[in-house]
N, C-alpha and C positions, 0 to 999 in steps of 0.2 A: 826876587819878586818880579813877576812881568808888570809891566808900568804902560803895557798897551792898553788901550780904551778899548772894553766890551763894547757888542755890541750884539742888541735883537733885533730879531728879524721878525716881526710880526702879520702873520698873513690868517689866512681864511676868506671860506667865500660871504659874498655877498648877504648883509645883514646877519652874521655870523655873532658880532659884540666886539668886534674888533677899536675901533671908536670907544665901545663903554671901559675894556680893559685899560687903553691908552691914558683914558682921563681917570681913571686910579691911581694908575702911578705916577701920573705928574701931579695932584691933586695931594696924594698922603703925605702924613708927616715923617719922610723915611730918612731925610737929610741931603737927598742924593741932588742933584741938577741934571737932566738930562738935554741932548739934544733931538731935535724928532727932525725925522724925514718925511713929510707925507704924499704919497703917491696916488693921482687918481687919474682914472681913464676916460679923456675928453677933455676938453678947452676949458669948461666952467668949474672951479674948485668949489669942492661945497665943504668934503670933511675937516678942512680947516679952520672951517669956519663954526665946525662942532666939537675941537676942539677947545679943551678949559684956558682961560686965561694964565699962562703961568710965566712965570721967570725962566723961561728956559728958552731955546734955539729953535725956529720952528722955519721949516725949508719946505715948500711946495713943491712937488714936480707935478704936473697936469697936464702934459704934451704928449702921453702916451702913456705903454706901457712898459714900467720901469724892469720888468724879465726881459724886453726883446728887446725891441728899439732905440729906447735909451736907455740900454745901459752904461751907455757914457757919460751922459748925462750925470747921474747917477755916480759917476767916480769922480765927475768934476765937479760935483756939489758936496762929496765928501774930502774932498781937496780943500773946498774953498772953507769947509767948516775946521776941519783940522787944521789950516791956517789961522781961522780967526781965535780959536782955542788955543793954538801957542802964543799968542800975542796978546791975550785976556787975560785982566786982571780978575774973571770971574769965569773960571773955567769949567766944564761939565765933565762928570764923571762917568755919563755912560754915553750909548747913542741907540736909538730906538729910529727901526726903518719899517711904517707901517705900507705894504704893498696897497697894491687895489685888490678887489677883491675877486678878480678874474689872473692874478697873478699866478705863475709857475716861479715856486720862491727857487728852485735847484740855482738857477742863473746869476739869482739875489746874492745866494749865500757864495757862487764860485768867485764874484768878485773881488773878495776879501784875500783871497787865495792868489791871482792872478796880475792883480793890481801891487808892485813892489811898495809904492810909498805906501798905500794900506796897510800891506800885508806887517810892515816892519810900525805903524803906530796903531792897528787896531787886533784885535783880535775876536771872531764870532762867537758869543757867547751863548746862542740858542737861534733854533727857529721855530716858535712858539703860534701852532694853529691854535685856532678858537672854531669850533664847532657848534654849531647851530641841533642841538638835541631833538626839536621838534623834526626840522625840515633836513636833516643830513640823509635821510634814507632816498628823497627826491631828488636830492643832488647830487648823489652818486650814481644814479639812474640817468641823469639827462646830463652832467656837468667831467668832465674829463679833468678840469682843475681842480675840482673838488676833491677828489681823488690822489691827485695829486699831491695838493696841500698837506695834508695827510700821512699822505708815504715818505715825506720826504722830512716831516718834523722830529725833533726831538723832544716833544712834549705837548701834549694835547690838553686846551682849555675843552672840559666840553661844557658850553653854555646853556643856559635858559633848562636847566633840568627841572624845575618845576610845573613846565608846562606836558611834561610824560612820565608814566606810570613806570614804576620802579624795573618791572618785566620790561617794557621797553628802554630803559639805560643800558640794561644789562646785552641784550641783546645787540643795540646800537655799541657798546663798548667792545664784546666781541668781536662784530665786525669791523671798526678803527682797528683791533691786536690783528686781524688779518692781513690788513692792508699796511700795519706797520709794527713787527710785537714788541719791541725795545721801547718805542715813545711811552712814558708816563702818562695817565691820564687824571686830570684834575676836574672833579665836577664843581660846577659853578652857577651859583643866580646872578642874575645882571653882573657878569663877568666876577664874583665876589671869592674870588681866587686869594690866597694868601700870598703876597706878592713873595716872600722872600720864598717862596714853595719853584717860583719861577723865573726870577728876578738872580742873576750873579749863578748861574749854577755850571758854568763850565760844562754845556752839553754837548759843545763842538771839541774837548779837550781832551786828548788822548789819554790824560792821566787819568779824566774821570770814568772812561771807556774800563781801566783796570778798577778803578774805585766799584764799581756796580758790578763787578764779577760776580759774587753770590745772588745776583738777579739775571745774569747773562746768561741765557738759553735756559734755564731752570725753573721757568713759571708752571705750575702744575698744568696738566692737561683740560682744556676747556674754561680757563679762566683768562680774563682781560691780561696781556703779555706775555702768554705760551708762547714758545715757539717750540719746536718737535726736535729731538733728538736723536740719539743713536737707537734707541727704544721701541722707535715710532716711522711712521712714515715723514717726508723730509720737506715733502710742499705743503702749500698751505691754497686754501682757495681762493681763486683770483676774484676781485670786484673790478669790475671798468676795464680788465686787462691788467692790472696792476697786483703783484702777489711778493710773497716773501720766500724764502729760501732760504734753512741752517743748515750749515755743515759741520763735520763734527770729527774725529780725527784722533784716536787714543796715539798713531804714532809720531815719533817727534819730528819734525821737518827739517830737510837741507836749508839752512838759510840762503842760499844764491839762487835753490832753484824755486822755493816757495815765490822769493823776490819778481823773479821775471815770470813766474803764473800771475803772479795776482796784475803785474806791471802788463802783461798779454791779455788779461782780460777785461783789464777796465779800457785800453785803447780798442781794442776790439767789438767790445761792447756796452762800451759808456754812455753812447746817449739812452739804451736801454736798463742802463744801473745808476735809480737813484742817487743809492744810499749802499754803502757797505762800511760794516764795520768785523773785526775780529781781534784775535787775540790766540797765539800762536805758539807753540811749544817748540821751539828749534834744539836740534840736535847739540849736545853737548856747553846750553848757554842758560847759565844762570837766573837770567832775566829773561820775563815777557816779551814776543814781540807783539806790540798794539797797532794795530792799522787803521783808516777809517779810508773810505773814497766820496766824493761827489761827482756825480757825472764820470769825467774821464780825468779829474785829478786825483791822486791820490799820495798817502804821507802817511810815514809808521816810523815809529821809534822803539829800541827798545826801554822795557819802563823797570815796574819793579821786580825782586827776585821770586821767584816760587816757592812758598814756604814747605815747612818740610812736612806736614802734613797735608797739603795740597794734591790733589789727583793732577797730573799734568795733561792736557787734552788741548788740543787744538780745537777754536769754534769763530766760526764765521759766519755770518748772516748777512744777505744780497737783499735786497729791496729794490723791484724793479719792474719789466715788460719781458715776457718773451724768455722768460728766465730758464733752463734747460738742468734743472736739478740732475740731471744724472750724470752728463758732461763735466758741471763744476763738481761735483761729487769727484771724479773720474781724473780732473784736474789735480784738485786738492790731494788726493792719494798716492799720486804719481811724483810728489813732492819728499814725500817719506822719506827720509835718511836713510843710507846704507849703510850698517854696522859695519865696522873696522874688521877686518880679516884678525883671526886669531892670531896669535906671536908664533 
């Protein structure tokens, strides 16, 4: 059993609900204690001051912004709370790090990753956008982080739907599947989400990457979470400059060489990749291999075995800038195993 503290990462833009979701979950009757980080942009702290009274850990950072500048900060405030948490006789079970709402959470989440003492007592349990349903079409037009937020989440609150007509959810939903098609989408009034819908779900956990297989690259066509297959054409339309890419792969891959593609492509082109995640059919190996990237780290293991009614196919989906669908296609293929010469 991993006995490391989850942890979310809570972002969207500005007047998104991000504030109203955070005082749900400290607020319900769910058992949990959690600890909060609250990040805001400028000298004067105000959302701490919106959030609810509770029994829990609550850490200010207001010196900036917690993606760029400090995010040091930021590793020495989750030092100093992981400290006071082994030493509590009243320990919290999760941690929740609400950004600002001009954040680029990619930086948030590689922390967790890059940071040793973190990485070995916490582990990322989500990066959970909250969308603003009325106004998200204006902020993807004027806002790069909005965009951003977005692409880079593993689950989308989308907020305040009562303020738009059914035809426009739908539409605003497609567009979120464009710019990210794997994220969940949860519609919401005054952030009135289900918390256990988003709360403990292992979206950063490569086992749950296999768990959603029968949802991975298989959304029907034109519906919120498509992504396009071997079937179909392979890009998807960019918003902001920001777009998706699935790959797809009936043959089974070298495991050394698929290794150093995907190892050559996120150094190569990491600051322009998100988000990747896949799931891989290697020559002659019983078992999944599951990958995911942020930026230019990246981590794969393999997981469980292929069942024997299982189609075996290799699928990969990039989330990113500047994405070159025919190149990684071109990549991916070039990986293919070479059958053993006959005896």
């Amino acid at each position: 059993m991993d006995k490391r503290i989850p942890v979310t990462v809570l972002t969207g833009y500005l007047g998104a609900g991000k504030t109203t979701l955070l005082n749900r979950i400290l607020s319900e009757d769910h058992g949990r204690r959690y600890a909060v980080i609250v990040n805001e942009f400028g000298e004067i702290g105000i959302d701490a001051e919106l959030i609810v009274s509770a029994d829990e850990e609550l850490f200010e950072m207001n010196n900036g912004c917690i993606c760029c500048t400090v995010r040091g900060d930021l590793i020495r405030t989750l030092h100093t709370l992981l400290r006071q948490h082994a030493d509590s006789d009243k320990p919290f079970d999760a941690i929740i790090v609400e950004t600002t709402g001009l954040a680029d959470p990619g930086p948030v989440a590689q922390t967790f990753f890059v940071d040793p003492f973190l990485h070995e007592r916490t582990v990322l349990d989500s990066v959970t956008t909250v969308v603003d349903a009325l106004h998200i079409g204006l902020r993807l037009a004027d806002s790069f982080e909005a965009a951003e937020q977005i692409a880079f989440a593993d689950q989308i609150v989308l907020n305040k739907t009562e303020l738009v007509s059914e035809a426009e959810l739908r539409e605003t939903e497609a567009r979120i599947a464009r710019l990210n098609p794997w994220a969940p989408i949860h519609r919401a009034q005054r952030a009135n989400v289900a918390l256990d819908q988003v709360l403990h779900r292992g979206g950063f956990d490569l086992k749950r990457i296999a768990a959603l297989e029968p949802h991975f690259l298989q959304a029907a066509h034109g519906v919120a979470g498509h992504v396009h297959d071997a079937h179909c054409t392979h890009d998807h339309a960019h918003d902001d400059q920001i777009g998706s890419v699935a790959l797809t792969s009936q043959q089974p891959m070298d495991h050394a060489a698929v290794s150093r593609w995907l190892e050559a492509v996120v150094a190569e082109q990491g600051p322009n990749i998100l988000r990747a995640k896949g799931i891989i059919d290697v020559y002659g190996e019983p078992r999944k291999l599951v990958f995911q990237a942020v930026h230019m780290l990246i981590e794969g293991d393999l997981q469980r075995p292929w069942k024997a009614d299982e189609a075996r196919r290799s699928r990969i989906v990039f989330i990113g800038r500047k994405l070159d669908v025919t190149a990684l296609q071109a990549g991916l293929d070039s990986c293919a195993a070479k059958s053993p010469a006959p005896a």
